[in-house]
C-alpha positions in Angstrom: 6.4 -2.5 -2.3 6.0 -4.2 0.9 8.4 -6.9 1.7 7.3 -10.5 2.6 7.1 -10.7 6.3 6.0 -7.3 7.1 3.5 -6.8 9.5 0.8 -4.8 8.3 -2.7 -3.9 8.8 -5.4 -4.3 6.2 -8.2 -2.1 6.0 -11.5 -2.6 4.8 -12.4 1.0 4.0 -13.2 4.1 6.0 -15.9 6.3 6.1 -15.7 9.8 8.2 -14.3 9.4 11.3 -14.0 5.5 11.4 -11.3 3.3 9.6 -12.7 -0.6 9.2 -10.1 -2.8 9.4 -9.5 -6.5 8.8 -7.3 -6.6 11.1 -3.4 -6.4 11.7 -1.1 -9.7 10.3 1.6 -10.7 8.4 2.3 -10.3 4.2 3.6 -13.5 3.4 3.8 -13.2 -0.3 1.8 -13.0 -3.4 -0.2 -16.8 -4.4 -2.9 -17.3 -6.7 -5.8 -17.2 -4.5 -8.7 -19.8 -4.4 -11.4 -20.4 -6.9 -14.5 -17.8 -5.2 -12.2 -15.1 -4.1 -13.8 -12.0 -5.4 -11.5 -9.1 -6.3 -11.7 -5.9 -8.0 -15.0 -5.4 -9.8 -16.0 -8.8 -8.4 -13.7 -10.6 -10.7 -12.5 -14.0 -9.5 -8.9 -14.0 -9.2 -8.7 -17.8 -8.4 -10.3 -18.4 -11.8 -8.5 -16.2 -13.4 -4.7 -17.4 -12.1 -3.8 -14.3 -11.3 -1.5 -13.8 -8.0 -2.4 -11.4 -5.6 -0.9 -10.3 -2.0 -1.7 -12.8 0.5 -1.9 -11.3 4.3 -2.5 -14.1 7.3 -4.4 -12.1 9.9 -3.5 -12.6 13.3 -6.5 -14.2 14.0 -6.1 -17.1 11.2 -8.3 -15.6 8.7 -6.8 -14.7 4.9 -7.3 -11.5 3.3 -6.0 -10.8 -0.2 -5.0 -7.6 -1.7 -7.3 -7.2 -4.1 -10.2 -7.4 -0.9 -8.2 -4.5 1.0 -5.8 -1.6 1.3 -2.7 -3.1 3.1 0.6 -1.5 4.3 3.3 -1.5 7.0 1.6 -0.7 10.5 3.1 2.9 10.9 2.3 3.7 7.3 -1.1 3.0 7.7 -1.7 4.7 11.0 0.2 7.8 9.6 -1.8 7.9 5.9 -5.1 6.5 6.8 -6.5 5.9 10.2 -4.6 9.2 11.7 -7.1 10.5 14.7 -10.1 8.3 13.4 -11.6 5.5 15.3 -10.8 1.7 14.0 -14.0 -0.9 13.7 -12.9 -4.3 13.1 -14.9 -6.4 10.5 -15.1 -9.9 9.8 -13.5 -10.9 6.5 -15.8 -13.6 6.3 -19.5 -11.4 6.8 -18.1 -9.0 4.1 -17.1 -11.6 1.4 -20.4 -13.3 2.4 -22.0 -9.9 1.3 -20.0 -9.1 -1.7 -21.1 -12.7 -2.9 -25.3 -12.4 -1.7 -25.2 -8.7 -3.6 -23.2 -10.1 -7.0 -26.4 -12.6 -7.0 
């Protein structure tokens, strides 16, 4: 379980040789996250009241746990990105996706 105020990175997903990432931040708890936040099997969490892992990324932008894979920095470089090359993506362009594709 990660602790609140860890700094951790939250991945995207990875594909060969390439980890996407969010981005690296801060876990600063679990909150029930707004109406239009689309987790797993494009459920809306907001709707649903349901709490979920709340990361602020270091460049201001919120990602939730159900939208990533998150972890202390050194446990995700060790488990996940190892030797593969990291691609940051925009939280906002994927959600924007996820929502054009549920349509």
């Amino acid at each position: 379980m990660t602790k609140i105020g860890t700094r951790v990175i939250a991945v995207s997903h990875f594909e060969d040789d390439i980890v996407y990432i969010f981005g690296y931040g801060l876990y600063v708890g679990d909150e029930i996250p707004p109406i239009g936040t689309l987790g797993a099997l494009g459920l809306d969490l907001g709707m649903l009241g349901h709490t979920n892992p709340k990361i602020i990324l270091d460049n201001g932008k919120i990602v939730w746990g159900c939208q990533c894979w998150f972890g202390n920095i050194k446990r995700i470089e060790k488990e996940i990105i190892r030797n593969r090359k990291i691609k940051i993506v925009d939280i906002d362009e994927i959600c924007k996706n996820a929502r054009k594709n549920r349509n």
